[in-house]
C-alpha positions as a Markdown table, in Angstrom:
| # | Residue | x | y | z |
|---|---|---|---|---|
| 1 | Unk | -11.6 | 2.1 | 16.4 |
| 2 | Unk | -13.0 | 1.4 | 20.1 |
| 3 | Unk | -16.5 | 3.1 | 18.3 |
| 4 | Unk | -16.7 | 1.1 | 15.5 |
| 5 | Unk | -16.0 | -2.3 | 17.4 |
| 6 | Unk | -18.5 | -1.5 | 19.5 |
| 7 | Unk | -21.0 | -1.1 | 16.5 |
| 8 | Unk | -19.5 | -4.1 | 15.0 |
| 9 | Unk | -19.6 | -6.5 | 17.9 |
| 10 | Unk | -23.7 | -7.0 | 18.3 |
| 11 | Unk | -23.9 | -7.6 | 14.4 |
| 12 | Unk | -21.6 | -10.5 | 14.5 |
| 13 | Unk | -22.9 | -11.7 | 17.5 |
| 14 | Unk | -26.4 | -11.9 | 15.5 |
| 15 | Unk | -24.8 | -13.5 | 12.7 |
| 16 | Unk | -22.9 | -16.2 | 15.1 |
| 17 | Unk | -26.3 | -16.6 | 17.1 |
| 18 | Unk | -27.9 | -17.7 | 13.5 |
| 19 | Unk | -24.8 | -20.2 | 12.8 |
| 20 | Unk | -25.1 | -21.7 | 16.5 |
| 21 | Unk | -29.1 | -22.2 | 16.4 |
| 22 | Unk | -28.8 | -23.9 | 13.0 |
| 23 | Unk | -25.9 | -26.1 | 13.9 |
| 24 | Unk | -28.1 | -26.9 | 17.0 |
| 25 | Unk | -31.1 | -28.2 | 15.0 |
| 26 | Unk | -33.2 | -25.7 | 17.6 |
| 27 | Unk | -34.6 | -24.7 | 14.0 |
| 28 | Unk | -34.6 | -27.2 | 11.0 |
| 29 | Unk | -33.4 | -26.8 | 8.1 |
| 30 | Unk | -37.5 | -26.4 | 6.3 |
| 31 | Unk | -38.5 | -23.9 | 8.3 |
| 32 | Unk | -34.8 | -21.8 | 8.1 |
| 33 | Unk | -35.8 | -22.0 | 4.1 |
| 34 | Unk | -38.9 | -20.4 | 5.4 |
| 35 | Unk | -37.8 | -17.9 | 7.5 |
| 36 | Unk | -35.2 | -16.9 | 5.0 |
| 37 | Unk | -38.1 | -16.3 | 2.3 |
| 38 | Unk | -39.9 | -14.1 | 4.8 |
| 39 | Unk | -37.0 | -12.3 | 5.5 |
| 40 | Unk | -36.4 | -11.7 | 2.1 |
| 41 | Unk | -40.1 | -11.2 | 0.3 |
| 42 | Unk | -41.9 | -9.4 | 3.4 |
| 43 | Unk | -39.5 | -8.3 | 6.2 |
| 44 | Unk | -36.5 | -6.4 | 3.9 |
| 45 | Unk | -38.8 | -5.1 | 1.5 |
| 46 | Unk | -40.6 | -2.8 | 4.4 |
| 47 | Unk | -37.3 | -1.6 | 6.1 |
| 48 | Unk | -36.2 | -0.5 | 2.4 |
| 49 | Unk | -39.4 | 0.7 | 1.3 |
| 50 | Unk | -40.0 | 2.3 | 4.6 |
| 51 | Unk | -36.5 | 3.9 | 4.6 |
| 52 | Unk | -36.7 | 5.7 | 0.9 |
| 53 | Unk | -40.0 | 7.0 | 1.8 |
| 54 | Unk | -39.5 | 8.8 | 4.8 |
| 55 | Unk | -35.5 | 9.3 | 4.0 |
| 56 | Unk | -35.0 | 13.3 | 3.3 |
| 57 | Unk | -33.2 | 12.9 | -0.1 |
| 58 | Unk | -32.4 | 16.5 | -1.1 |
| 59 | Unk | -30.4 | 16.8 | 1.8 |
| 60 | Unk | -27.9 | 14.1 | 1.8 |
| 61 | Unk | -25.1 | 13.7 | -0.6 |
| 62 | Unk | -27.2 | 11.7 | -3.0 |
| 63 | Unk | -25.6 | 12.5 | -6.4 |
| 64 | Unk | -22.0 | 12.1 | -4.8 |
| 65 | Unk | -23.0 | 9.1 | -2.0 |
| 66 | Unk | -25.0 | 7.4 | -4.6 |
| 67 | Unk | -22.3 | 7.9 | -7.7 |
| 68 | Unk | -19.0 | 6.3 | -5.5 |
| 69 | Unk | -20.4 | 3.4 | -5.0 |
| 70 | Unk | -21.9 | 3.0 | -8.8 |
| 71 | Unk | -18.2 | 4.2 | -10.1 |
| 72 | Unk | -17.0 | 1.3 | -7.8 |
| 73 | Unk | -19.3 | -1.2 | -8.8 |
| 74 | Unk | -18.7 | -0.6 | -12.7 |
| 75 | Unk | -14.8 | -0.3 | -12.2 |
| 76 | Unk | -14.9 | -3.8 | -10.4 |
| 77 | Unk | -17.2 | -5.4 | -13.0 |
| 78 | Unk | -15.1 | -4.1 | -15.7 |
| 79 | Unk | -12.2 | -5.2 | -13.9 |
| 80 | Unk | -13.3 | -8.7 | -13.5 |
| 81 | Unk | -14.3 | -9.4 | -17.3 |
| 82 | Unk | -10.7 | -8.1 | -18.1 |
| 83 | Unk | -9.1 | -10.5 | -15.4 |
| 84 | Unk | -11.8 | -13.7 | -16.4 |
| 85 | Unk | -9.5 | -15.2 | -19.3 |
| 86 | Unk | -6.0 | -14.8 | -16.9 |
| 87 | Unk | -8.2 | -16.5 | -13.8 |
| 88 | Unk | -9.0 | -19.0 | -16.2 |
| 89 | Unk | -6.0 | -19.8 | -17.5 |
| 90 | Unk | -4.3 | -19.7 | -14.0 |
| 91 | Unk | -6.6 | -21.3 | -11.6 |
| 92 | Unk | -8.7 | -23.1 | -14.3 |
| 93 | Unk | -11.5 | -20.9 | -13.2 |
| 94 | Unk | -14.7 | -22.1 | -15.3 |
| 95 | Unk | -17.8 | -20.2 | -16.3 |
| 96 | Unk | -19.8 | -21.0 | -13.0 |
| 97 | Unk | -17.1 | -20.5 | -10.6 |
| 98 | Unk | -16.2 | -17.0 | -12.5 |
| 99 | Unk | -19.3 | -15.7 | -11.8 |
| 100 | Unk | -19.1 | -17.2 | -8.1 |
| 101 | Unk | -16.0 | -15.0 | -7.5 |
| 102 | Unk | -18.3 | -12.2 | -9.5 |
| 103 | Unk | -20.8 | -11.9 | -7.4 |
| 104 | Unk | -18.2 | -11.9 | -4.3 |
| 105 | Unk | -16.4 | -9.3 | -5.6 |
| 106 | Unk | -19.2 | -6.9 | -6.5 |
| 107 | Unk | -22.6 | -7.7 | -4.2 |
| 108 | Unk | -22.8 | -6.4 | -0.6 |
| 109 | Unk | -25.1 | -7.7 | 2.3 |
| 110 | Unk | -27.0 | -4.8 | 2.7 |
| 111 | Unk | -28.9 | -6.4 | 6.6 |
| 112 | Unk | -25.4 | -5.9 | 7.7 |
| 113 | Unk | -24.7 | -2.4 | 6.5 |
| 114 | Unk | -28.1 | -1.3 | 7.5 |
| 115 | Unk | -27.1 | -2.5 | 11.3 |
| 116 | Unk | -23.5 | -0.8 | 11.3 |
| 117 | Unk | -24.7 | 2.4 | 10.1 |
| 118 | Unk | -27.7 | 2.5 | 12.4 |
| 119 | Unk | -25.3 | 1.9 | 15.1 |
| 120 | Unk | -22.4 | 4.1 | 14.2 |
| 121 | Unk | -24.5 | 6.7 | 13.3 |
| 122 | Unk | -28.3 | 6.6 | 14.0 |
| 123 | Unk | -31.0 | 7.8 | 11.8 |
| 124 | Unk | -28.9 | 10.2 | 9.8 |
| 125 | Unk | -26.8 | 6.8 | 8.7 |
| 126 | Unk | -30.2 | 4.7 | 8.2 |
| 127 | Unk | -30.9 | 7.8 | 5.4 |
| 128 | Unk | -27.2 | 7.6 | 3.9 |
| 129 | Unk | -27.7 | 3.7 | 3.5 |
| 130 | Unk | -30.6 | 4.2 | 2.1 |
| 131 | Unk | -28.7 | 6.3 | -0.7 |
| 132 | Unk | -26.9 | 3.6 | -1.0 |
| 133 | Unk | -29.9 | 1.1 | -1.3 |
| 134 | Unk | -31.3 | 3.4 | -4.2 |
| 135 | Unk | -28.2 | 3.4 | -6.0 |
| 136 | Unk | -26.4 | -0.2 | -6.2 |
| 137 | Unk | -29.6 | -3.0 | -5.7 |
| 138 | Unk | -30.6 | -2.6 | -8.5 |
| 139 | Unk | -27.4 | -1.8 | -10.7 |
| 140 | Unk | -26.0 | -5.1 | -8.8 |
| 141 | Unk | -28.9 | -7.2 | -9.8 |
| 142 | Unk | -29.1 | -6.3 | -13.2 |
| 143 | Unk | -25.5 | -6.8 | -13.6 |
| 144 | Unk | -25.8 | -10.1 | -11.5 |
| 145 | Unk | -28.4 | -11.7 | -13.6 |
| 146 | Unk | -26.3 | -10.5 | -16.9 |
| 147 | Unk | -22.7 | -12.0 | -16.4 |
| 148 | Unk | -24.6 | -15.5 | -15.1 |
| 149 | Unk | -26.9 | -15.8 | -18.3 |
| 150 | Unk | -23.9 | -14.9 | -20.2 |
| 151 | Unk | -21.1 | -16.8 | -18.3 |
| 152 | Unk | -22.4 | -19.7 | -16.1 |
| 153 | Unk | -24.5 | -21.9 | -18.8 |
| 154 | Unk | -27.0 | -22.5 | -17.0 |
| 155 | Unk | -30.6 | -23.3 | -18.5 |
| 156 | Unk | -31.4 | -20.7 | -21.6 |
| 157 | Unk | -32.9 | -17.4 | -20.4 |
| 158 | Unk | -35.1 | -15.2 | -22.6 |
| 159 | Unk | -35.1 | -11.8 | -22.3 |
| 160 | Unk | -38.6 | -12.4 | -21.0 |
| 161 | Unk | -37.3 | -14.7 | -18.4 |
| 162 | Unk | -34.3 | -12.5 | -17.8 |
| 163 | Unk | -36.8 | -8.9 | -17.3 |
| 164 | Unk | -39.1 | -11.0 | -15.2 |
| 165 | Unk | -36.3 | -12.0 | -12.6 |
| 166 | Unk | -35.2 | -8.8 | -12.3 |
| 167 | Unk | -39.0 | -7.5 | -11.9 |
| 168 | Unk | -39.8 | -10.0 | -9.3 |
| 169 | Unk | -36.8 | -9.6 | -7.4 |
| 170 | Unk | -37.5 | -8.2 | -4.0 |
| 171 | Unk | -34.7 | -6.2 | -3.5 |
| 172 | Unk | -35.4 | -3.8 | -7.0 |
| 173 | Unk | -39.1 | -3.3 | -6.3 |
| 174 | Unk | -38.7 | -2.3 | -3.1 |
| 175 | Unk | -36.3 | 0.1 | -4.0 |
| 176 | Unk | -38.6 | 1.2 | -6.8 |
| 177 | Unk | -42.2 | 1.5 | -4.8 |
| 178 | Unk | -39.6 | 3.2 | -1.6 |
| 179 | Unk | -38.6 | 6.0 | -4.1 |
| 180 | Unk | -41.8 | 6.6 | -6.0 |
| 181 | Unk | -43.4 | 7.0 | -2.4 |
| 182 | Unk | -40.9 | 9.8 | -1.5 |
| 183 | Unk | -40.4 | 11.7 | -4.8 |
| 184 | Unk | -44.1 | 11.1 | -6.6 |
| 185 | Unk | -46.7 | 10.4 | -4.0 |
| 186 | Unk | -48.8 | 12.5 | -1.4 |
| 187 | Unk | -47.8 | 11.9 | 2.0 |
| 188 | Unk | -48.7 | 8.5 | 2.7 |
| 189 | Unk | -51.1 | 7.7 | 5.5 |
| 190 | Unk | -49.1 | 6.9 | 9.2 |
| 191 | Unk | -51.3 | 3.9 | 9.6 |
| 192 | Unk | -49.1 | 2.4 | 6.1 |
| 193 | Unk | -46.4 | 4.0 | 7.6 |
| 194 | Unk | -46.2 | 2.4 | 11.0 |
| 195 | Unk | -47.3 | -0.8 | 9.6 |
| 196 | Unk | -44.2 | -1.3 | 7.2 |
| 197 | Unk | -41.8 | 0.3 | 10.4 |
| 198 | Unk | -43.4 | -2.7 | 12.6 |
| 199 | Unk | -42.4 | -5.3 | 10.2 |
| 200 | Unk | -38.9 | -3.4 | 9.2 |
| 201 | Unk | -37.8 | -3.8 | 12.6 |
| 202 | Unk | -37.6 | -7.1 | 12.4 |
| 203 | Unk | -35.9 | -7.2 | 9.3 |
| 204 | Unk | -32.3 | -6.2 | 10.8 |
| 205 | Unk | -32.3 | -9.3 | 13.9 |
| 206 | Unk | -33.8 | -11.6 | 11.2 |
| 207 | Unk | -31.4 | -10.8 | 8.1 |
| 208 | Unk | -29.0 | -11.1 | 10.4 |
| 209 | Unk | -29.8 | -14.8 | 11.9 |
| 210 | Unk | -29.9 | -15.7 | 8.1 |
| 211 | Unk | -26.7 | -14.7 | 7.9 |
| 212 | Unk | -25.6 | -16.6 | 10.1 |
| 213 | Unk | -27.5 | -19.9 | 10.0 |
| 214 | Unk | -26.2 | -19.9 | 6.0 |
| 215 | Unk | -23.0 | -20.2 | 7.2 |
| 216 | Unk | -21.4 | -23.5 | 6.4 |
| 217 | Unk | -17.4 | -23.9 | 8.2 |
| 218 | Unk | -17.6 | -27.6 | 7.4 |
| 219 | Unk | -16.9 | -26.8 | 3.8 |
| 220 | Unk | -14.4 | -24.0 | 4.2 |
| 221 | Unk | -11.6 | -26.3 | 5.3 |
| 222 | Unk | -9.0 | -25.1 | 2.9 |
| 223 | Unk | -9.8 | -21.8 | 0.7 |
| 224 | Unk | -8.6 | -21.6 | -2.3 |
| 225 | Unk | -7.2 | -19.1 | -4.8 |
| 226 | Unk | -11.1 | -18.2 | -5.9 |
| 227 | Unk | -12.1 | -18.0 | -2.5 |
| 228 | Unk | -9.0 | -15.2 | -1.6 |
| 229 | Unk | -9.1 | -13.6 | -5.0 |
| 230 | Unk | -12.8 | -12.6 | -4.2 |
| 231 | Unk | -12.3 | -11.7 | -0.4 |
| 232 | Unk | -9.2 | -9.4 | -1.9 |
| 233 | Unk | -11.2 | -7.7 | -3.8 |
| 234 | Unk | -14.2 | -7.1 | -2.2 |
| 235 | Unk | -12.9 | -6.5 | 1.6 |
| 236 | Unk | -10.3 | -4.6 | 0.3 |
| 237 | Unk | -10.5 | -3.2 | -3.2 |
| 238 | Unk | -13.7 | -2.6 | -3.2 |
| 239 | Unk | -13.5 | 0.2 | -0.3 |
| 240 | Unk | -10.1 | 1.5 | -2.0 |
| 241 | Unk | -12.4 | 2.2 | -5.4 |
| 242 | Unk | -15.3 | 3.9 | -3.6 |
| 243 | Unk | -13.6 | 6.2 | -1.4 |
| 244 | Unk | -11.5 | 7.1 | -4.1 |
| 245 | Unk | -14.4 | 8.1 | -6.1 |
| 246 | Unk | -16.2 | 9.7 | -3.1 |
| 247 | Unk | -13.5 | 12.5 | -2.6 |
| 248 | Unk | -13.7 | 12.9 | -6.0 |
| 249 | Unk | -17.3 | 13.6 | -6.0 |
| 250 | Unk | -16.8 | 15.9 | -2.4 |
| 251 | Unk | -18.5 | 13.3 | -0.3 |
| 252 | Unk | -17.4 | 13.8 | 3.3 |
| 253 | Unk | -17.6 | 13.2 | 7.1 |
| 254 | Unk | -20.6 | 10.8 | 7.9 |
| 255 | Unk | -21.1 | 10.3 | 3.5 |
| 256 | Unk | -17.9 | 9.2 | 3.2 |
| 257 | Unk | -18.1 | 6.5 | 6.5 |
| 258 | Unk | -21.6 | 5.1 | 5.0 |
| 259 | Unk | -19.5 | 4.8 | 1.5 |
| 260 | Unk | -17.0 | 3.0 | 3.5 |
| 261 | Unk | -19.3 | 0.8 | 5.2 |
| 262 | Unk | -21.3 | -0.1 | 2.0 |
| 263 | Unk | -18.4 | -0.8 | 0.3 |
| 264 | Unk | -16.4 | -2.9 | 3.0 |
| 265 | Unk | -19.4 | -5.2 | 3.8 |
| 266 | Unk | -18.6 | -8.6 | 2.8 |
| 267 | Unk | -20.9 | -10.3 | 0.0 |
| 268 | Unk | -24.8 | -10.3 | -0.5 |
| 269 | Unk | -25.6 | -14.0 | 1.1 |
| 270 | Unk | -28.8 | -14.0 | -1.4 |
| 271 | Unk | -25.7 | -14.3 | -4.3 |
| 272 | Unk | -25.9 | -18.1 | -3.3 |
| 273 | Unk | -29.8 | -18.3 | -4.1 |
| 274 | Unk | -29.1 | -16.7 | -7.6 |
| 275 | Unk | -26.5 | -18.5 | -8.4 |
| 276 | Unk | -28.6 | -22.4 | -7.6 |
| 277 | Unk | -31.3 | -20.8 | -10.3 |
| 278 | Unk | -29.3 | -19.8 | -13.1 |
| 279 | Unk | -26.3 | -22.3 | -13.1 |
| 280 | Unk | -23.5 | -20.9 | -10.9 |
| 281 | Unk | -21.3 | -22.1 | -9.2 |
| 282 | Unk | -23.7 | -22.6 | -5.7 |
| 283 | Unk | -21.2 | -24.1 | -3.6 |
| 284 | Unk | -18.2 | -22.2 | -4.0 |
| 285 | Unk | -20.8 | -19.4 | -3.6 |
| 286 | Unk | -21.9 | -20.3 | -0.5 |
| 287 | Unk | -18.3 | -20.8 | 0.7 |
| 288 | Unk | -17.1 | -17.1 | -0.5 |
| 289 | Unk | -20.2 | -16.0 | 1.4 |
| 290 | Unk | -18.9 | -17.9 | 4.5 |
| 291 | Unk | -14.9 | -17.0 | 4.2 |
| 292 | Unk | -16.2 | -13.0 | 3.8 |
| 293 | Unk | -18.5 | -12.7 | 6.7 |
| 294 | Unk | -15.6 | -14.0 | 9.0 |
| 295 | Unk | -13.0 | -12.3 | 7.3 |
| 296 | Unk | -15.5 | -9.0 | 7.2 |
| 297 | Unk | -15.2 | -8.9 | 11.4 |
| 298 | Unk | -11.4 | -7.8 | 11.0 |
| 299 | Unk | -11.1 | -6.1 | 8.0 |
| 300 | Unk | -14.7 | -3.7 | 8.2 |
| 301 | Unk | -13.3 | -2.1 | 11.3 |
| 302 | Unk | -10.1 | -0.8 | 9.4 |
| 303 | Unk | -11.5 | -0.1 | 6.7 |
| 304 | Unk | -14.1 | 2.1 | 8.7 |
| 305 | Unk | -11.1 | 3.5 | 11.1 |
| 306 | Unk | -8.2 | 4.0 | 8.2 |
| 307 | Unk | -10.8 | 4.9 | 5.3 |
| 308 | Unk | -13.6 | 7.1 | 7.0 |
């Protein structure tokens, strides 16, 4: 426990360091909008496509790592669809706000996974997370982008418009160009290679701060039932179902901690930005984003401790 605290402590003192310099106007709100796009079109991209290049994929527990945390992530989602009439009925859960508590319940903030793994467990947990990369971005996108078109009603979305947000999305493509470097391409030259490691160390601080300046406690004053019925199931379900599945599949020792920790991370903060462009439910978002990440600094460490 004493290990994993001490793993978990620097990441959520990032996260608060983003909060405090936000609430303290030392950066304005423009150029946080800025520094977010950055983060997320240049700076995560490298570290992922960096990371599946030079990761050794034969021999890490890819088909076992990789298919927990897909079993979990379609045993959720087809949880949820079941439980979306009963929520609505008993909370008077709406379209939007459904796929709100969705996208808690299923997304993970992969900046914060990527630091806890790399802390816990060095360069061999860099690799295992980016098994984990490989395997749920793009599932969760596509699934993300589906059950908003379907359920938030939103503006109308071809399947032209639907393909070219999931094309353009900087999460899948850099998962895409990452693993066609390591499984199709010739070595690629170290000058590439040292360029997108410069810019992917960056991308763990500054994912971080963005974490933490999107943080908004002013409108978490009183969580309600779709706030806990997401942080339920993602903080605590969520690493339940993939461990489950990882024994199952023989994934062990430092697999089955990286499961854990990809599992028990609380939601992807980019589910707020999705949910403003196709007609979610953006605020209650952005609070289930906020109650997770506070609720993650208690709940990761036994989840790692009493799971891994």
């Amino acid at each position: 426990m004493l290990a994993v605290l001490d793993s978990l402590v620097p990441v959520f003192l990032v996260i608060i360091t983003g909060w405090g310099t936000r609430v303290a106007r030392v950066i304005d709100d423009r150029q946080w909008a800025g520094f977010e796009r950055v983060t997320y079109y240049v700076f995560f991209p490298a570290v992922v496509i960096e990371t599946l290049a030079k990761a050794n994929l034969r021999d890490v527990p890819f088909l076992g790592l990789g298919g927990s945390l897909v079993a979990g992530i379609l045993t959720m989602t087809l949880l949820l669809l079941v439980l979306r009439r009963p929520l609505e009925a008993a909370v008077k859960l709406d379209g939007p706000a459904f796929t709100s508590v969705f996208q808690g319940a299923t997304r993970w903030n992969t900046f914060v996974a990527l630091a806890v793994a790399g802390s816990l467990f060095g360069p061999a947990g860099v690799t295992l997370i980016a098994v984990a990369i490989a395997a749920m971005i793009p599932l969760l996108n596509v699934v993300a982008v589906l059950v908003l078109v379907r359920f938030a009603g939103g503006p109308a979305q071809s399947p032209r418009m639907i393909l070219r947000t999931l094309a353009t999305n900087p999460f899948i493509w850099s998962c895409a160009i990452g693993i066609a470097l390591n499984w199709l391409a010739p070595p690629v030259p170290k000058a590439l290679m040292a360029y997108a490691e410069m810019l992917g160390r960056a991308s763990l601080a500054a994912g971080l701060l963005v974490v933490g300046a999107g943080l908004d406690l002013a409108r978490l004053a009183r969580p309600r039932i779709p706030h806990l019925v997401s942080a339920g199931l993602k903080l605590a379900l969520m690493p339940l179902l993939v461990v489950s599945f990882a024994r199952l599949l023989g994934v062990t020792g430092t697999g089955l901690a990286v499961a854990v920790i990809a599992a028990s991370v609380p939601t992807a903060s980019g589910s707020y930005i999705l949910a403003r462009q196709l007609g979610g439910d953006a605020p209650l978002m952005a609070e289930i984003v906020t109650l997770q990440t506070l609720l993650a600094a208690a709940s990761m460490p036994l989840a790692i401790t009493l799971l891994a």
